[in-house]
N, C-alpha and C positions, 0 to 999 in steps of 0.2 A: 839835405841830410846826406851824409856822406855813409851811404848804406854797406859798404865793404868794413868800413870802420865799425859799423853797428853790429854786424856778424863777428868779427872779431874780437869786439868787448863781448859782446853774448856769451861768448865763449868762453874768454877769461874769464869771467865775474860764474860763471859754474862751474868752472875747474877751481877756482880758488874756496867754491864752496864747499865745495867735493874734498878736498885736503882739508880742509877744516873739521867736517865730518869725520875724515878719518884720521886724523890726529887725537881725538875726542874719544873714538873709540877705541882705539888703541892702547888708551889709558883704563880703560877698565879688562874684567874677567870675560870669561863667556857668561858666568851666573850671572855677573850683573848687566850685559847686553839685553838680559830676559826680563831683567827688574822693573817694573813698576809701582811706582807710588801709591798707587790705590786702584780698588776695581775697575773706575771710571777712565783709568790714565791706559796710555802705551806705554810698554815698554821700549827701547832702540830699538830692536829685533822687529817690531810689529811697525815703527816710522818707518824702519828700512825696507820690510815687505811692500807696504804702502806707497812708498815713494818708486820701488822697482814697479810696482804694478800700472802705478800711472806713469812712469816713463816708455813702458812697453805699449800701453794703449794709445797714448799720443804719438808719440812717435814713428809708428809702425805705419808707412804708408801715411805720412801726416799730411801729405799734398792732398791725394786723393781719397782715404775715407774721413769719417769722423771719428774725431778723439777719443769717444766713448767707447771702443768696441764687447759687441758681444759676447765676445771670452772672457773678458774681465768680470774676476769674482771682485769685487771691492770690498764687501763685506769678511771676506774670508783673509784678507791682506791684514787685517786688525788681529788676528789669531795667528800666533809666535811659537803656540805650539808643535809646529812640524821643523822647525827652525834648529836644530841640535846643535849644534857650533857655531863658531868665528868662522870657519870655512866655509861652512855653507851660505851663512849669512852676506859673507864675503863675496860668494860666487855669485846670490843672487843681485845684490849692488853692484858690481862689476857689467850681468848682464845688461839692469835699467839706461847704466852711465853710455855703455857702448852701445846702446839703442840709439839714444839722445843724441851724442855726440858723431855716430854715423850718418843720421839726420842733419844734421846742424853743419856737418861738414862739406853734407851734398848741395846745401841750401847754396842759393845764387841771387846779388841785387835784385835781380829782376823778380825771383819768387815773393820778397816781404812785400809787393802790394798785393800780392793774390787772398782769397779767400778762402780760410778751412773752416770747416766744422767742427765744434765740439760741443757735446749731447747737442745736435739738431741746431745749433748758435752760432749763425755766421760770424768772424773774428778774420779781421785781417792776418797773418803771419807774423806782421809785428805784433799786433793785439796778444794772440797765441804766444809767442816769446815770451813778453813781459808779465803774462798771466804764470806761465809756467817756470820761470825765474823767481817771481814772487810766492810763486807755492811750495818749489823746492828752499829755499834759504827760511821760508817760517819753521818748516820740518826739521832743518838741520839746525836752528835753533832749538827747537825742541831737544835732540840729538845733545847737544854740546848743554843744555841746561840739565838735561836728564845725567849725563856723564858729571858733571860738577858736580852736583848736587851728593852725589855716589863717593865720590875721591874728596871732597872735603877741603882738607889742608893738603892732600898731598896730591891736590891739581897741578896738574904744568899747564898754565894760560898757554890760553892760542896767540895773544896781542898783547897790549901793553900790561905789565903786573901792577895790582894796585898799587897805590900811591906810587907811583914813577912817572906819571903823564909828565911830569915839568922834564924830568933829566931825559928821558925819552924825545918828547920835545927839541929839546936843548941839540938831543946828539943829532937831530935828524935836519932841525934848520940850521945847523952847524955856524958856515959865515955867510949863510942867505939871510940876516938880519939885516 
């Protein structure tokens, strides 16, 4: 495995999630960052606490303690109510991302065979990775389905617009046919 290459998609493939996320949100209100579908649901506001608060607990010291730490309210990341705006909400996503990405920067070939913890569960550093890659893009689908679902018709897609795949297609394998 050519593990320099594997840190570097790591990292693409979360940034381009991260722009996804925020193109998403960016198409709505602050009212609607707050909106949820029903009592059972989140709203943005409440994925976005959520996803900050587990990028700060993993992250923070990810070599040496476990993922889980004792600061973390979890519970309390689901409640959007202290959440007042886009700026705030902004700020707190900004903090999780640059947690993340401070970690992932300092990370070296040599550390993905080591082992961390998370709640008390040894996971190799790749393990950890792709656990936490796959946790954040379920969320920011949430995110980007919570935001559609709000704007309606007057979505701007992130990717291809319905019915276009063929001429999408067309433009992108150009003369690779």
């Amino acid at each position: 495995m050519d593990t320099l290459n594997y840190l570097d998609t790591t990292r693409k493939v979360l940034l381009q999630y991260k722009k996804m996320a925020e193109a998403a949100m960016g198409q709505l209100t602050d009212e609607q960052l707050s909106w949820a579908p029903s009592k059972e649901s989140n709203s943005i506001a409440a994925i976005v606490k959520h996803i900050c608060g587990n990028m700060l607990s993993r992250w923070t010291d990810f070599l040496t303690t476990d993922g889980e730490k004792d600061w973390r309210d979890r519970d309390a990341e689901f409640e959007a109510a202290d959440v007042k705006n886009r700026a705030q909400l902004m700020e707190k996503w900004e903090e999780g991302w640059k947690c993340m990405m401070d970690t992932l920067n300092a990370l070296t070939p040599e550390d993905l065979g080591r082992i961390v913890k998370i709640r008390a569960e040894d996971h190799s550093v790749i393990d950890a990775l792709q656990r936490q890659l796959a946790h954040y893009s379920s969320h920011i689908g949430q995110i980007i389905s919570l935001a559609k679902a709000q704007k309606d018709s007057g979505w701007k897609t992130l990717s291809i617009p319905k019915g276009q795949s063929k001429q999408f297609n067309d433009s992108m394998m150009g003369n690779k046919k």
